[in-house]
matplotlib code that plots the C-alpha trace (Angstrom):
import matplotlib.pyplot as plt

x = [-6.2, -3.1, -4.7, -1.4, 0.6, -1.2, -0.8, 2.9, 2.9, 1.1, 3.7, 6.6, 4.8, 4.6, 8.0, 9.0, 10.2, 8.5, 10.2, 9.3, 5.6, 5.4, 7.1, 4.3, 1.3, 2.2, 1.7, -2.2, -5.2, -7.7, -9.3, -7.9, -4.1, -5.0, -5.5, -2.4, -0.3, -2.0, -1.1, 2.8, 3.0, 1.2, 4.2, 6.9, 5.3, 4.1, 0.9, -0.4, 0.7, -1.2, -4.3, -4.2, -4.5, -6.8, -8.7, -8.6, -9.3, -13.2, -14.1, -10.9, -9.8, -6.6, -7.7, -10.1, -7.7, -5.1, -2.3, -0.4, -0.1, -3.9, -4.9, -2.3, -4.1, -8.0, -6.0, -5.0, -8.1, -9.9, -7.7, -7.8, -11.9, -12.7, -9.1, -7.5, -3.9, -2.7, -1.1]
y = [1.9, -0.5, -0.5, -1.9, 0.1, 3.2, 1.8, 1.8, 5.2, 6.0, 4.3, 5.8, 9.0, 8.3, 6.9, 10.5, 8.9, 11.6, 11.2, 7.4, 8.0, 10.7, 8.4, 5.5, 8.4, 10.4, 6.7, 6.7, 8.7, 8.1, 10.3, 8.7, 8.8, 12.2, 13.5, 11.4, 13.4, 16.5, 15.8, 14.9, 18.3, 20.0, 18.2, 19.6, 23.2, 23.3, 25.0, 25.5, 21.9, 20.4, 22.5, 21.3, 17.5, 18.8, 20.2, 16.3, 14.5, 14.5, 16.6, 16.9, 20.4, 21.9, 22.9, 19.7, 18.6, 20.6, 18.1, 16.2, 13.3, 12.6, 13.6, 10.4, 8.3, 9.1, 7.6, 5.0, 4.0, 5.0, 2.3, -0.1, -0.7, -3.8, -4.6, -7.6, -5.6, -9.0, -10.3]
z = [-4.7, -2.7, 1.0, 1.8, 0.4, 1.8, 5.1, 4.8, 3.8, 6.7, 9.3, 7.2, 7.6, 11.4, 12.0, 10.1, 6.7, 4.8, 1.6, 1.7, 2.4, -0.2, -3.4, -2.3, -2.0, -5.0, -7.0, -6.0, -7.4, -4.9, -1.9, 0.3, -1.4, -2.2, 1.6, 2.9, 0.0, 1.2, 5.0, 3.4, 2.0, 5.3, 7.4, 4.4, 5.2, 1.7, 2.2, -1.5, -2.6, 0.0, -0.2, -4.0, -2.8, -0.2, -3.0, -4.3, -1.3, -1.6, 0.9, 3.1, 4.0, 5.1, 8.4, 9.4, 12.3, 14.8, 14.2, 11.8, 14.2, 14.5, 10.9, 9.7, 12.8, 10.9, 7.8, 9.2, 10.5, 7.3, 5.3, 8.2, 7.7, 5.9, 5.2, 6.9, 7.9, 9.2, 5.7]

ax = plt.figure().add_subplot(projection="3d")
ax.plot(x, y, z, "-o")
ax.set_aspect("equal")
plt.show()
């Protein structure tokens, strides 16, 4: 898994560049790539597509938080443990 490249996913997610945050997710096969591309397909209004990567996500389920805005924030801060951000 590309921490980095995640993260940037992540921001374009929160800056509401969907479509660049989903073609940098949809290159990963982790849990933790798996729930952000389930939380991209949540904010598309896909519902089955993202309760497939849900399924995925080791444990992550479609309902787990109210709000798009803080489920990107717990990835965020999921990828942000043990990874020097600062390069």
């Amino acid at each position: 898994m590309d921490k980095a490249a995640l993260l940037k996913a992540v921001q374009a997610a929160q800056a509401g560049d969907w479509d660049a945050a989903h073609q940098i997710a949809q290159d990963y096969n982790s849990p933790t790539a798996n729930w952000l591309h389930a939380v991209l397909h949540k904010i598309e209004g896909d519902e089955w597509n993202s309760k497939y990567w849900y399924g995925r996500s080791a444990g992550r389920s479609y309902d787990d938080f109210i709000d798009v805005t803080s489920e990107l924030s717990a990835i965020h801060q999921s990828l942000c443990r043990n990874v020097d951000i600062s390069a």
